[in-house]
mmCIF file of the C-alpha atoms, coordinates in Angstrom:
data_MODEL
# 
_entry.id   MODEL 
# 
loop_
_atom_site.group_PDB 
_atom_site.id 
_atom_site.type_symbol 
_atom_site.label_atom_id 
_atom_site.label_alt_id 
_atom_site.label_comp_id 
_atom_site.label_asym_id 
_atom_site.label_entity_id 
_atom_site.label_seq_id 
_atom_site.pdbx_PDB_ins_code 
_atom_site.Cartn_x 
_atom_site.Cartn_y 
_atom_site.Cartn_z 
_atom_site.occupancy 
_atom_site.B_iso_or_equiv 
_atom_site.pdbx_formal_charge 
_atom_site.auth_seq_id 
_atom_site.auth_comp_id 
_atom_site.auth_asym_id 
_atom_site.auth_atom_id 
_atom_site.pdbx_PDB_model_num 
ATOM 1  C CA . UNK A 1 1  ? -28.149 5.426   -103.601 1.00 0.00 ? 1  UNK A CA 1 
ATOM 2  C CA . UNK A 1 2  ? -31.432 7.323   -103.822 1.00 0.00 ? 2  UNK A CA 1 
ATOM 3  C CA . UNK A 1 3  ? -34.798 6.311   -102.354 1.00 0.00 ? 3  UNK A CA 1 
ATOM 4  C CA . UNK A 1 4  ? -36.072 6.601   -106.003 1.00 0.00 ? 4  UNK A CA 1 
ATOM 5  C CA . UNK A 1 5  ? -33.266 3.951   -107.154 1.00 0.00 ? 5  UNK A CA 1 
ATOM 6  C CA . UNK A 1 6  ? -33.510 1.905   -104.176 1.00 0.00 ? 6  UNK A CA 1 
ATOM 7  C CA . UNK A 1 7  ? -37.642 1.675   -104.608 1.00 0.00 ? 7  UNK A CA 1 
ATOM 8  C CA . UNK A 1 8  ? -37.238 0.766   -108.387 1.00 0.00 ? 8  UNK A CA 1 
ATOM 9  C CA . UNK A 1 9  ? -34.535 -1.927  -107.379 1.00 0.00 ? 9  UNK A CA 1 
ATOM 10 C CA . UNK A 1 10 ? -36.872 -3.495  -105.060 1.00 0.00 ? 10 UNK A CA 1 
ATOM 11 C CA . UNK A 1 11 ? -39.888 -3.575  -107.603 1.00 0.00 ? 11 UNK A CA 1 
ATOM 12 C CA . UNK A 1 12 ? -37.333 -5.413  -110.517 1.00 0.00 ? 12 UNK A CA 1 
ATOM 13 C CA . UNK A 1 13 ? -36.682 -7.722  -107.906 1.00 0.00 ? 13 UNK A CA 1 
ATOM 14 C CA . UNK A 1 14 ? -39.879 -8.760  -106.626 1.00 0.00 ? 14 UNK A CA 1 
ATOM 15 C CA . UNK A 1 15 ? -41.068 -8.616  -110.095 1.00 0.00 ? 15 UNK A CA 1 
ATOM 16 C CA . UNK A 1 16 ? -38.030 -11.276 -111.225 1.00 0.00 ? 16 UNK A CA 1 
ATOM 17 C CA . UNK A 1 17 ? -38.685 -13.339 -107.896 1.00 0.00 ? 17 UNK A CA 1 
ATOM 18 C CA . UNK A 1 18 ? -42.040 -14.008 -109.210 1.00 0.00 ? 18 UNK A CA 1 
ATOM 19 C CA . UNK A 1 19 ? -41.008 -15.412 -112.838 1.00 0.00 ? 19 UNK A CA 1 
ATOM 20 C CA . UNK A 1 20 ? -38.246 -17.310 -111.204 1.00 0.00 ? 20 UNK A CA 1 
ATOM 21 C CA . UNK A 1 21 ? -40.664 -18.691 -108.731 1.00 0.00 ? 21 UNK A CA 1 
ATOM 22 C CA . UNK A 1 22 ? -43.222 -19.731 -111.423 1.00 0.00 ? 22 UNK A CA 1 
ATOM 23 C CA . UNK A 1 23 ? -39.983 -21.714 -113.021 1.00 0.00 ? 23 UNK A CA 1 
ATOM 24 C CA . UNK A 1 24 ? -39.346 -23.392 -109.637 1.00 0.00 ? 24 UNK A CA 1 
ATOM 25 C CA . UNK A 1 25 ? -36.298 -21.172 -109.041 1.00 0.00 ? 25 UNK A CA 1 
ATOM 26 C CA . UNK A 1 26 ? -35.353 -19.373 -105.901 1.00 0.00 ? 26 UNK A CA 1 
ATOM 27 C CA . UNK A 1 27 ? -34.115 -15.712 -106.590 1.00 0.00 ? 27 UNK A CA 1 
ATOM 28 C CA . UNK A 1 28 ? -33.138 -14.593 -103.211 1.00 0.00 ? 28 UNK A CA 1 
ATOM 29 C CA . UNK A 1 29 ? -29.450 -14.231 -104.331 1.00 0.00 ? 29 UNK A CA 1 
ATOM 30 C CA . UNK A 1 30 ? -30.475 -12.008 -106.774 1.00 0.00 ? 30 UNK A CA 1 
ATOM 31 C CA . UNK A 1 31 ? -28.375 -8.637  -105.525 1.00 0.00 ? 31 UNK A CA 1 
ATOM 32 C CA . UNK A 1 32 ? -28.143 -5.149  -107.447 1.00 0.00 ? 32 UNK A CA 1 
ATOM 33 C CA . UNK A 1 33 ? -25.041 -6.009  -109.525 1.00 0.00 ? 33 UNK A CA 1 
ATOM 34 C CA . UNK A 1 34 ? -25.669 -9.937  -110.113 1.00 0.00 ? 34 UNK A CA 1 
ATOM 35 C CA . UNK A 1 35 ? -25.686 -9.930  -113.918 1.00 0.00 ? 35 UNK A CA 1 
ATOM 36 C CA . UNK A 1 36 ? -29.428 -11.175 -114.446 1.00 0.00 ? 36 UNK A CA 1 
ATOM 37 C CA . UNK A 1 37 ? -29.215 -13.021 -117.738 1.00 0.00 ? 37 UNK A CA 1 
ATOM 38 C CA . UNK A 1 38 ? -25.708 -15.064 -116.644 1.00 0.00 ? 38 UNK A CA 1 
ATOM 39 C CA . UNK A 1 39 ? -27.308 -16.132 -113.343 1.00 0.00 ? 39 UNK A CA 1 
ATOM 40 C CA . UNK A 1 40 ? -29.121 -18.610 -114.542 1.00 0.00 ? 40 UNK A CA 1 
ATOM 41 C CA . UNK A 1 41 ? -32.643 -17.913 -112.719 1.00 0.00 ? 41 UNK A CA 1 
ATOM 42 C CA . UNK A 1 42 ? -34.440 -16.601 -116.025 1.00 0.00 ? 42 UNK A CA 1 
ATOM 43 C CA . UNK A 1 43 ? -35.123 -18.327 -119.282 1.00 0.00 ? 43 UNK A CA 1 
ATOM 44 C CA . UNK A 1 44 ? -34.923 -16.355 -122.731 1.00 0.00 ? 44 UNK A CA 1 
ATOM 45 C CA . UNK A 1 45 ? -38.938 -16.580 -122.016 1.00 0.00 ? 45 UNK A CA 1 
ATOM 46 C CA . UNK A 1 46 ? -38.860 -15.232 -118.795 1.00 0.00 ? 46 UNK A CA 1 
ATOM 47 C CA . UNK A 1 47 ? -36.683 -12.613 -120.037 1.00 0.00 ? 47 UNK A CA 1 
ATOM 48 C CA . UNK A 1 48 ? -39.073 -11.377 -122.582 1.00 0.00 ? 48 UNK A CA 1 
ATOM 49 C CA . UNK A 1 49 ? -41.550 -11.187 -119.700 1.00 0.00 ? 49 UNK A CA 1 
ATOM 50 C CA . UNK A 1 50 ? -39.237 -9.100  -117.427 1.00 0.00 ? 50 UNK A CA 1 
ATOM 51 C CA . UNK A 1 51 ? -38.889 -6.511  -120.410 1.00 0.00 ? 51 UNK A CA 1 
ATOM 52 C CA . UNK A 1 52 ? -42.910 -6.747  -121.184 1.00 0.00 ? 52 UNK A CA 1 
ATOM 53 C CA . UNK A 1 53 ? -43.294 -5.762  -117.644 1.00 0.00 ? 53 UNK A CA 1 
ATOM 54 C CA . UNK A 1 54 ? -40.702 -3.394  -117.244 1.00 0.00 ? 54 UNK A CA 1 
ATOM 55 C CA . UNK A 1 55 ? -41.430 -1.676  -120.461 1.00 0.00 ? 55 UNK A CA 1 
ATOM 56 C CA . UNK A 1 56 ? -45.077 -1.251  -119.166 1.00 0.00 ? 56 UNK A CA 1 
ATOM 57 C CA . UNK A 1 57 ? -44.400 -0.915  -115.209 1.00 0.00 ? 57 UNK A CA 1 
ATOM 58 C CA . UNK A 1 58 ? -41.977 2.249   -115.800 1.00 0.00 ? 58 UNK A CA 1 
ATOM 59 C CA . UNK A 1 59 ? -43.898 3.448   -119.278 1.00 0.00 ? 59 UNK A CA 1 
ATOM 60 C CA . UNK A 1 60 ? -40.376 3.445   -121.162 1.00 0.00 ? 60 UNK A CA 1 
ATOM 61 C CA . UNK A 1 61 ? -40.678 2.406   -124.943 1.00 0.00 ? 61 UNK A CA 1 
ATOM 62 C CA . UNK A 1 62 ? -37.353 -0.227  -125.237 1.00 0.00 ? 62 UNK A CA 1 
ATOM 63 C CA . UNK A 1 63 ? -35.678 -0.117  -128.570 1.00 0.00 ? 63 UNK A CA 1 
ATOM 64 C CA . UNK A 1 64 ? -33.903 -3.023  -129.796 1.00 0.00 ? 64 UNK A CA 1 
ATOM 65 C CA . UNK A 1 65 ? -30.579 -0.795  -129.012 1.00 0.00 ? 65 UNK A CA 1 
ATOM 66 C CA . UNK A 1 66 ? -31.734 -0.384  -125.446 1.00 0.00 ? 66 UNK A CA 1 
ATOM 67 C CA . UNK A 1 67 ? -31.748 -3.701  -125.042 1.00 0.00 ? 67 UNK A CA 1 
ATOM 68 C CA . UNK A 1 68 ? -27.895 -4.352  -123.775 1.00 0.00 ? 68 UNK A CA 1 
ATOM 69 C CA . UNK A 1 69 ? -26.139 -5.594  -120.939 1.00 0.00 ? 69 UNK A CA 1 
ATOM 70 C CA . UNK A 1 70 ? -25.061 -1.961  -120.003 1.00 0.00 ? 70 UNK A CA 1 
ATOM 71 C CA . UNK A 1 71 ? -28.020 -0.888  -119.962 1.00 0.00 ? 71 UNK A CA 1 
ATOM 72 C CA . UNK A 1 72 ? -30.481 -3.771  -118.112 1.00 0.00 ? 72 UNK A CA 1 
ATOM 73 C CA . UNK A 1 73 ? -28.034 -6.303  -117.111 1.00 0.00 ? 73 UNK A CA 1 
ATOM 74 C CA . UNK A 1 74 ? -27.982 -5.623  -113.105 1.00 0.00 ? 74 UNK A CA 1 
ATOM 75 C CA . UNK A 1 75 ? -31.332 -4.595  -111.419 1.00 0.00 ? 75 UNK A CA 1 
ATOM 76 C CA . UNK A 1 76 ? -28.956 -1.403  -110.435 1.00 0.00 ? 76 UNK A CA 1 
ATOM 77 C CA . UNK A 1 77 ? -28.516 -0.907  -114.191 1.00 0.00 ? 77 UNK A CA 1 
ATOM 78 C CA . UNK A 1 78 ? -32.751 -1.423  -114.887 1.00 0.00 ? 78 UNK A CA 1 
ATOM 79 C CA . UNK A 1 79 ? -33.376 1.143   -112.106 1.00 0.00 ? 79 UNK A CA 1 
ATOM 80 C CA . UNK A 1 80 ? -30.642 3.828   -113.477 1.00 0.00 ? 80 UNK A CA 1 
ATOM 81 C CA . UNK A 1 81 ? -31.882 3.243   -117.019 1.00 0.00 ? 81 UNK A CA 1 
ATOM 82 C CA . UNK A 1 82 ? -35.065 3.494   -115.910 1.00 0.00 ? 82 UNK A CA 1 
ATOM 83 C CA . UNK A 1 83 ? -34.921 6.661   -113.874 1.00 0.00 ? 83 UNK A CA 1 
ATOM 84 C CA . UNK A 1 84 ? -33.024 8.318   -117.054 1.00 0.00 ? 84 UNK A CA 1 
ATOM 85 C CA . UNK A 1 85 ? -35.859 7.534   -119.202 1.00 0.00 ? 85 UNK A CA 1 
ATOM 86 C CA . UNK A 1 86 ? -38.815 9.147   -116.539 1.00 0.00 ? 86 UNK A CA 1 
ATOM 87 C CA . UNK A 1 87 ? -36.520 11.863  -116.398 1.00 0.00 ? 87 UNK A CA 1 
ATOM 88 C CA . UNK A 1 88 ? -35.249 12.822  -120.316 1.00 0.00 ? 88 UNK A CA 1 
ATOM 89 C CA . UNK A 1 89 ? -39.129 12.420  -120.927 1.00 0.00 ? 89 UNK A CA 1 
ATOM 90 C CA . UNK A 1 90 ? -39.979 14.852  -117.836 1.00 0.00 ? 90 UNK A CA 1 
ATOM 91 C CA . UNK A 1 91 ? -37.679 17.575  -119.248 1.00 0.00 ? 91 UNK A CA 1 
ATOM 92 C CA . UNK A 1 92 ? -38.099 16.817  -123.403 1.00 0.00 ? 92 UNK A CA 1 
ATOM 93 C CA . UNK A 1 93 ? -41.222 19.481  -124.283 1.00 0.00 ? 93 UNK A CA 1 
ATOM 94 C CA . UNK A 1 94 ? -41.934 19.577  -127.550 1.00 0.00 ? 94 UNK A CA 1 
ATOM 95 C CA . UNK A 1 95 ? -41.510 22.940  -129.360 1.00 0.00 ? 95 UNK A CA 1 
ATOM 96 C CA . UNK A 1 96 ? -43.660 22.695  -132.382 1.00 0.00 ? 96 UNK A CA 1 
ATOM 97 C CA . UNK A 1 97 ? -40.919 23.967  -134.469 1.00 0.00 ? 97 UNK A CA 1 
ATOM 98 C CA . UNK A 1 98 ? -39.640 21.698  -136.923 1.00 0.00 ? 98 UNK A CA 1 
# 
């Protein structure tokens, strides 16, 4: 696993830690492949907020397609998706040709 991943898993977490804590839930079990909306911790509400933030936190646009279990189920799934995104959007230059 890279630092990148690793540093991107840690920021989900501590980022899911604090809705779950403002819900009176304790997120410490929370590991990279724990299926976030099946454990239980987060709401439908506090999911929303997750997404806000993430959407904001890694500047990735989230399209209602994005929006799967494959793709931001697991925190390891969030950071990979995440990391895609930064890096299609590094590499995409527009041409001006159309």
């Amino acid at each position: 696993m890279s630092e990148e991943q690793s540093e991107i898993e840690a920021l989900i977490k501590q980022r899911i830690a604090e809705i779950c804590a403002a819900m009176g839930e304790d997120a410490s079990v929370l590991d990279a492949d724990t299926l976030i909306p099946a454990s239980g911790l987060i709401d439908s509400a506090g999911l929303l907020e997750l997404l806000a933030w993430y959407e904001q936190r890694f500047g990735i646009d989230l399209a209602p397609e994005d929006i799967t279990i494959d793709n931001l189920g697991t925190l390891r799934q969030m950071a990979t998706f995440a990391i895609a995104r930064r890096r299609a959007r590094v590499t995409t230059t527009p041409t001006g040709d159309h």
